[in-house]
MARVEX-8139 format. One record per residue (C-alpha): x, y, z. Coordinates in Angstrom, 3 decimals. Example, Ala and Ser with C-alpha at 12.3 -4.5 7.8 and 13.67 -1.06 7.14 Angstrom:
2
      east     north        up
    12.300    -4.500     7.800
    13.670    -1.060     7.140
//
This chain:
203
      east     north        up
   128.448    69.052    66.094
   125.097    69.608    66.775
   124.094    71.615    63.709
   125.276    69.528    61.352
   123.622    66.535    62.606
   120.054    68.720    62.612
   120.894    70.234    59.366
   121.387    66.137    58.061
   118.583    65.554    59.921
   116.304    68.228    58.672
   117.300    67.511    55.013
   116.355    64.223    55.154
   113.533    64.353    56.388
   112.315    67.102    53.719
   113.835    64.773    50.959
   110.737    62.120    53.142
   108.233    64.993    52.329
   108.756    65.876    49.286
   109.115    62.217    48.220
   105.860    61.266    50.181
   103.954    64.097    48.343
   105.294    62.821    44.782
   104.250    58.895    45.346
   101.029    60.461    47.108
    99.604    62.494    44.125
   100.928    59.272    41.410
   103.964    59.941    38.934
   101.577    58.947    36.127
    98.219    61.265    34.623
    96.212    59.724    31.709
    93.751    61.667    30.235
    90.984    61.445    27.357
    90.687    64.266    25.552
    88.126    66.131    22.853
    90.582    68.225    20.806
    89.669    70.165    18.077
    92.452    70.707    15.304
    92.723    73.752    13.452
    95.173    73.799    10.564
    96.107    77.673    10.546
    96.892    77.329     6.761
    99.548    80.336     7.019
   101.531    80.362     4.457
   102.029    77.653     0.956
   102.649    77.861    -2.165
   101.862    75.601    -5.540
   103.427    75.300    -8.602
   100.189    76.323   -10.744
    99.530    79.278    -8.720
    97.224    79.445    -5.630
    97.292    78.758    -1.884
    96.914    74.902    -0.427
    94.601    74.816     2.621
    92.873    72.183     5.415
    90.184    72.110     7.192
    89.575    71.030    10.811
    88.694    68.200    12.585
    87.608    67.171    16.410
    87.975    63.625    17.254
    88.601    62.023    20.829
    92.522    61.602    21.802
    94.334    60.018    24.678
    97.286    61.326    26.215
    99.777    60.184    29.270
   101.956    62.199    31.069
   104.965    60.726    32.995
   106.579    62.963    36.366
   109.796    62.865    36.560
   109.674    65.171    39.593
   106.414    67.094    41.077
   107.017    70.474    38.700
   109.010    68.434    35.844
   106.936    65.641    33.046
   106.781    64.630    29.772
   103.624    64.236    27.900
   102.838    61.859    24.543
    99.451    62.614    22.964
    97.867    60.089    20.207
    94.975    60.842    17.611
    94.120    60.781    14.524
    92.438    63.193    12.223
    91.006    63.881     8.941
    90.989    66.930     7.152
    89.463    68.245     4.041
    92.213    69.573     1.213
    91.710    72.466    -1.060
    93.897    74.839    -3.545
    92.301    78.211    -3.300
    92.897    79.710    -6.867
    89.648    82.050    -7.294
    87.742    79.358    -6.490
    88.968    76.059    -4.527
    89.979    73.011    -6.182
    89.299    69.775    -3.904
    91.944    67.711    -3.601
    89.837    65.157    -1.463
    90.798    64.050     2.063
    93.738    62.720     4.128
    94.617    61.491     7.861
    97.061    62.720     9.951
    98.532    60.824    13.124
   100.862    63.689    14.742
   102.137    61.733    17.862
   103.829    64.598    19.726
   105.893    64.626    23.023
   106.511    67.914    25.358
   108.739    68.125    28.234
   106.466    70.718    30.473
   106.575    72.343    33.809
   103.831    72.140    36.453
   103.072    75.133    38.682
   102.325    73.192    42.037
   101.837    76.683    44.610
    98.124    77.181    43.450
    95.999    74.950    45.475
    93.596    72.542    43.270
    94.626    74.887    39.737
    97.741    73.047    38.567
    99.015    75.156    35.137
   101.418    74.220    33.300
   103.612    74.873    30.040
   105.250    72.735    27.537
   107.376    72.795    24.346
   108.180    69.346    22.357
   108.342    67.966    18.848
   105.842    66.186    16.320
   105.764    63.903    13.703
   103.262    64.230    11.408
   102.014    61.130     9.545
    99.516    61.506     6.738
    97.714    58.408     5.373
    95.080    57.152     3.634
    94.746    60.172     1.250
    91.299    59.943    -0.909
    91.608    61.952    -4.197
    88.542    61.422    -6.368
    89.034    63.273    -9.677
    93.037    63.143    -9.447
    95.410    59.619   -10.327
    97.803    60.781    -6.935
    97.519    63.289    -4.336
   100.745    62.294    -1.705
   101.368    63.791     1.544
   105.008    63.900     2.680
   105.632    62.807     6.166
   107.339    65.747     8.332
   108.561    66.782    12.099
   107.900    70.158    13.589
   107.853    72.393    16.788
   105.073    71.899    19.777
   104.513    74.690    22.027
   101.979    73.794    24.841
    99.877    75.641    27.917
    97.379    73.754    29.697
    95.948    73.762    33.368
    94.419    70.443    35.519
    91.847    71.593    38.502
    92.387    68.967    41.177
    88.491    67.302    41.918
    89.525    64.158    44.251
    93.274    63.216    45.051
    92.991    60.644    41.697
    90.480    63.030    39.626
    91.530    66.368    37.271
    89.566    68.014    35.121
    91.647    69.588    32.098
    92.123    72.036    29.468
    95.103    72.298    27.108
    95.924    73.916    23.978
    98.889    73.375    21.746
   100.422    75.357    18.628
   102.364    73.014    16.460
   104.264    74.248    13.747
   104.322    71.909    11.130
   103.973    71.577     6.987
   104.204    69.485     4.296
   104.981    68.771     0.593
   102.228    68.050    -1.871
   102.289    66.246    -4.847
    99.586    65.967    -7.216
    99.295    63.634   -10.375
   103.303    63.608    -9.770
   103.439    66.766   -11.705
   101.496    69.510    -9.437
   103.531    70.347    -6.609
   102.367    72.445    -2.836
   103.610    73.157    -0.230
   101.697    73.651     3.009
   102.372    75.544     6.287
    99.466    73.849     8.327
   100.337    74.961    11.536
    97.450    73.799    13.370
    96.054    74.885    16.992
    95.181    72.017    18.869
    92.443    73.237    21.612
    91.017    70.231    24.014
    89.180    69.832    27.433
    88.752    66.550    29.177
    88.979    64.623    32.155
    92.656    62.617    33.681
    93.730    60.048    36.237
    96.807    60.476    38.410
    98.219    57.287    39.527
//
């Protein structure tokens, strides 16, 4: 009878560890972020010939990640970009500017056995909303909205028991379909790398 009760025993109190640990270290980390996006431009096609491309942006973004158990969370980043369109064709044709608000959630996995470096990887989906396109020189330039693949890596370094510094980068596979003039059609594999460093707040 006895081992049973100190196995029951023992298990409970580990279950008291494990869930003192979690409510010590905070089932909540918000960050602020500088990210730099880099639309990787791989790949397009328009219907006059020529390759659609977009440049890159850095901008400040905010993210929050949510534990679900110390190794298991779920991440939602928000920012907003603006990126510089082109149609390389010999030489580029500008096709102005546009915004894009990719909101993008990753289920991830947090490698707690290396002291203060906490890694972690991640894979997800985005939605990529484009907005406020400015076209001088052309009647319409539209930007579909489309959802695509996040694949994530990242590490925190533990400063104080609230305090993490950061670094995270992200390849998200997205695209979308152009329309110029409604009569001049692209479409673009952006595919950007998102690269950021910054500082969080575990809670």
């Amino acid at each position: 009878m006895k081992t049973p009760a100190l196995a029951l025993a023992a298990a409970v109190a580990l279950t008291g560890i494990i869930s003192a640990a979690q409510a010590e270290d905070g089932n909540w980390l918000v960050r602020g972020r500088i990210i730099n996006v880099k639309p990787t431009n791989n790949g397009g096609e328009t219907s006059i010939g020529g390759k659609p491309k977009a440049g890159s942006d850095t901008v400040p973004e905010v993210d929050v990640t949510y534990f679900a158990t110390p190794n298991i969370g779920f991440e939602l980043i928000a920012a907003t970009t603006e990126h510089k369109t082109q149609v390389a064709r010999g030489t580029n044709a500008d096709l102005g500017t546009v915004k894009l608000l990719p909101p993008t959630l990753t289920a991830q996995y947090h490698f707690t056995n290396l002291d203060k470096f906490k890694p972690y990887v991640g894979a997800g989906l985005t939605y990529a909303h484009f907005y406020d396109a400015d076209h001088p020189g052309f009647g319409s330039v539209k930007y579909d909205d489309s959802v695509g693949v996040a694949l994530q890596a990242g590490v925190d370094y533990k400063l104080t028991d609230k305090i993490y510094l950061n670094a995270d980068v992200k390849q998200i596979f997205v695209g979308t379909d152009v329309t110029v003039n409604d009569t001049i059609t692209a479409k673009a594999n952006l595919n950007p790398i998102v690269a950021g460093i910054g500082v969080g707040y575990r809670f």
